[in-house]
C-alpha positions in Angstrom: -7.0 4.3 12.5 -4.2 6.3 11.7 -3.2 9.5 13.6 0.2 11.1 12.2 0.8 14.6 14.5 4.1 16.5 13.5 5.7 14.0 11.6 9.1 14.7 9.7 11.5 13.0 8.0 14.9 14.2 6.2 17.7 12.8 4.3 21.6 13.8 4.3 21.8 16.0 1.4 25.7 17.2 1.1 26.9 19.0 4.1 23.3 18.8 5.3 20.2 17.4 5.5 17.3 17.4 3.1 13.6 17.7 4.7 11.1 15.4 2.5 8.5 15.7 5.1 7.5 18.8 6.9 5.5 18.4 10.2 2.8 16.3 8.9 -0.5 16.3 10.4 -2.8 13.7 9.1 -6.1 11.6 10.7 -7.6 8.6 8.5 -10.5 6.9 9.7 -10.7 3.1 9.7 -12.4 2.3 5.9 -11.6 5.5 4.3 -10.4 5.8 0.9 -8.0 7.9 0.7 -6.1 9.1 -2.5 -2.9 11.1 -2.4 -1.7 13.2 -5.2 1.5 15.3 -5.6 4.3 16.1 -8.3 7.5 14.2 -8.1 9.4 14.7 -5.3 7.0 16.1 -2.8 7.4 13.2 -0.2 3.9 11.3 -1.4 5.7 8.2 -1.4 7.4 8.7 1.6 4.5 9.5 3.4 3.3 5.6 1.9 6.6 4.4 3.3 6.5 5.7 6.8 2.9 4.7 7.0 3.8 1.5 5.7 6.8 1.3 8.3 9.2 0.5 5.8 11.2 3.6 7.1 11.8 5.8 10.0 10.6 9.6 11.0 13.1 11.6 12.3 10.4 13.2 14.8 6.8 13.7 15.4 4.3 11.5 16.2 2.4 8.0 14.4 0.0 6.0 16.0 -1.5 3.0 14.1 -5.0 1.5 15.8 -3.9 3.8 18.5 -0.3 2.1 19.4 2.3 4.6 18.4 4.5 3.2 16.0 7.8 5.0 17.9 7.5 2.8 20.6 7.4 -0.4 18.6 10.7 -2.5 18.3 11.7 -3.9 15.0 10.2 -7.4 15.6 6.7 -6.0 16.5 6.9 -3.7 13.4 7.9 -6.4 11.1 4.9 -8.4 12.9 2.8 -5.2 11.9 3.4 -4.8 8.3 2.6 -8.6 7.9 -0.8 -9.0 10.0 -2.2 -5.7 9.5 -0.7 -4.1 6.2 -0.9 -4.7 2.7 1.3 -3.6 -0.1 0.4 -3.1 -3.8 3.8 -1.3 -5.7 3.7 0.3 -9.4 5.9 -2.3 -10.5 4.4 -5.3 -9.2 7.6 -6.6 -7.4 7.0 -10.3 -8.0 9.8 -12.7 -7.3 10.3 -13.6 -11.2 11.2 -17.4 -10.2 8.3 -18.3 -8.6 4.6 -18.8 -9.5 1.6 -16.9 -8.9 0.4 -18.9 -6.2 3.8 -19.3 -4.8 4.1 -14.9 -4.9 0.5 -15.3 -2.8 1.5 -17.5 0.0 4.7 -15.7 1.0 2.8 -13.5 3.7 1.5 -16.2 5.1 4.1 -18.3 4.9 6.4 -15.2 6.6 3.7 -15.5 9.4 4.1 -18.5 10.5 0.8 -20.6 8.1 1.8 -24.0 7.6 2.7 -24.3 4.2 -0.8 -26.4 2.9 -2.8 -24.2 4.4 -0.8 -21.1 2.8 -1.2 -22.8 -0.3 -4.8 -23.1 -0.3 -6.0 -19.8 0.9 -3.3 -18.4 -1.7 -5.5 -20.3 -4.2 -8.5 -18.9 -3.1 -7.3 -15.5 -3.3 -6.0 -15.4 -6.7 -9.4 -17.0 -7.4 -11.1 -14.1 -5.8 -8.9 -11.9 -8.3 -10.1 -13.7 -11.3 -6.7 -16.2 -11.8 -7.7 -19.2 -10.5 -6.3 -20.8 -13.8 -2.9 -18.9 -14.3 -2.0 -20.5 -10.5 1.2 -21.9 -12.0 2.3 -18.7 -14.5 5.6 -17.1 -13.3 5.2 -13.3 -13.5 7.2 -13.5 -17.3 3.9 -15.2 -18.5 1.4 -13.2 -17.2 0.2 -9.7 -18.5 0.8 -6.1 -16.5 -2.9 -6.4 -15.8 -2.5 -9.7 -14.3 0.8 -9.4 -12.6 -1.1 -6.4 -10.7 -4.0 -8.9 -9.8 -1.6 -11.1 -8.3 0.1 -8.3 -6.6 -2.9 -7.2 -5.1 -4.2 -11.1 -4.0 -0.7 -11.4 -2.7 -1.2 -7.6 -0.4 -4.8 -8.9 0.5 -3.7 -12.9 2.0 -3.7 -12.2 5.0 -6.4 -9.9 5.5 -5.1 -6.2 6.3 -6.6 -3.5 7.8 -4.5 -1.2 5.7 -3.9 -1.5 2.1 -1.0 1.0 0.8 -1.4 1.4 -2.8 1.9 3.5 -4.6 0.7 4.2 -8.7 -1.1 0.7 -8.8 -1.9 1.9 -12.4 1.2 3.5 -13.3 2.8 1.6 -15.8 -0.5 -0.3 -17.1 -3.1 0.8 -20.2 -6.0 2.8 -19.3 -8.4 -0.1 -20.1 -6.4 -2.5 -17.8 -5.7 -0.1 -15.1 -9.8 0.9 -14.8 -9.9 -2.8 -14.6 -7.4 -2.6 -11.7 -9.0 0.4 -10.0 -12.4 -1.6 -10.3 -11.4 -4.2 -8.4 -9.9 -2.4 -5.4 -13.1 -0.6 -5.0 -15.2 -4.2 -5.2 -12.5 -5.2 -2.8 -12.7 -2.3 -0.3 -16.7 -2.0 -0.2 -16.4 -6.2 0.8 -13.7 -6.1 3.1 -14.1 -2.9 4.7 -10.7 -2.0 5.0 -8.7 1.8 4.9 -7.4 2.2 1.8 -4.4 4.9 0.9 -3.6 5.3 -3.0 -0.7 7.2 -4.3 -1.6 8.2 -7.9 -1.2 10.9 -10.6 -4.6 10.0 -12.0 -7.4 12.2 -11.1 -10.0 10.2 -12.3 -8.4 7.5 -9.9 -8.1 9.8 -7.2 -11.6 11.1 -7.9 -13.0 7.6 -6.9 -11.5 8.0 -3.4 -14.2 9.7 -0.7 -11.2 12.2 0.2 -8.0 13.9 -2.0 -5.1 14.7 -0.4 -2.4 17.0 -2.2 1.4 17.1 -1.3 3.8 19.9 -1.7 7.4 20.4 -0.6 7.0 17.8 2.1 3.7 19.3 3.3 -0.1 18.9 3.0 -1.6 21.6 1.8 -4.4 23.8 3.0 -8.0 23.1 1.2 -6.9 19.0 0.8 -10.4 17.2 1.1 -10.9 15.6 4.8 -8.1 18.3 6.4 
């Protein structure tokens, strides 16, 4: 599903640039779980971003259900990350002013689903999440536990291939985030979908059928799966 040959990316760092990515190889198979782990600053969430196409490569090669991404203008990427990618972010990134359900249906509504519809598939969603009766809670009134479930029903709408997951447990409790963790994997064995999660948590990352680690922009030798 994913085929990433040579990819890097760099930033301007003072007179010159700064390579965050260093010829990347990588191959994920459609429905694999994937966990990525790495110390701050070795391009992990990078890697999430470009995969995600919610930044650019500077060279190299990404093809996504075999289209390469390169070749895709920015309409048919933003069509992309919609249809076929789902996000999940460490913190959440609700809209604070709207409700849970209203958080839900933005995908869909950003698709083009008339609003009812949105609304009603939104509904089932949070339902599947286990907040079918916080529908009307702004973010402010929900817990970090729940504000992740509605993150999650929000990433899973309209039924991605991909889900990116970046520290989905981060900034929550160890009893809440296994709660969290538990519910991807129910959601990934039912849905079949690819799955990449960016964690510092190796008992997360030991749920994942493959490991990868990330150093200095690169993968390194001995990662599971390589």
């Amino acid at each position: 599903m994913i085929s990433i040959k040579g990819l890097t990316k760099t930033y301007p760092s003072g007179r010159g640039k700064m390579t965050v990515l260093d010829e990347i190889n990588l191959e994920v198979q459609k429905g694999e779980f994937i966990s990525i782990m790495g110390k701050s600053g070795s391009g992990k969430t990078t890697l999430l971003n470009l995969i995600g196409l919610l930044d650019n490569f500077d060279s190299g090669s990404y093809k996504l259900s075999g289209v390469e991404m390169k070749s895709v203008d920015q309409r048919g990427l933003a069509r992309t990350r919609n249809r076929d990618i789902g996000f999940v972010y460490q913190n959440f990134n609700l809209l604070a002013n709207f409700s849970a359900l209203d958080n839900v249906m933005l995908p869909q509504l950003f698709g083009g689903v008339p609003a009812q519809r949105a609304r009603k598939k939104a509904q089932e969603f949070l339902e599947l999440v286990g907040l079918g009766d916080k529908l009307k809670n702004r973010p402010t009134q929900l817990s970090g536990g729940e504000q992740q479930r509605v993150a999650i029903a929000r990433a899973l709408i309209n039924e991605p291939e991909l889900l990116l997951l970046d520290e989905p447990t981060g900034t929550l409790d160890s009893k809440t985030g296994a709660e969290i963790l538990e519910l991807v994997k129910t959601l990934w064995v039912k849905n079949k979908m690819t799955i990449l999660v960016i964690t510092h948590d190796r008992e997360i990352a030991g749920e994942a059928q493959k490991t990868l680690h990330i150093k200095d922009g690169k993968i390194m030798e001995g990662s599971a799966g390589l």
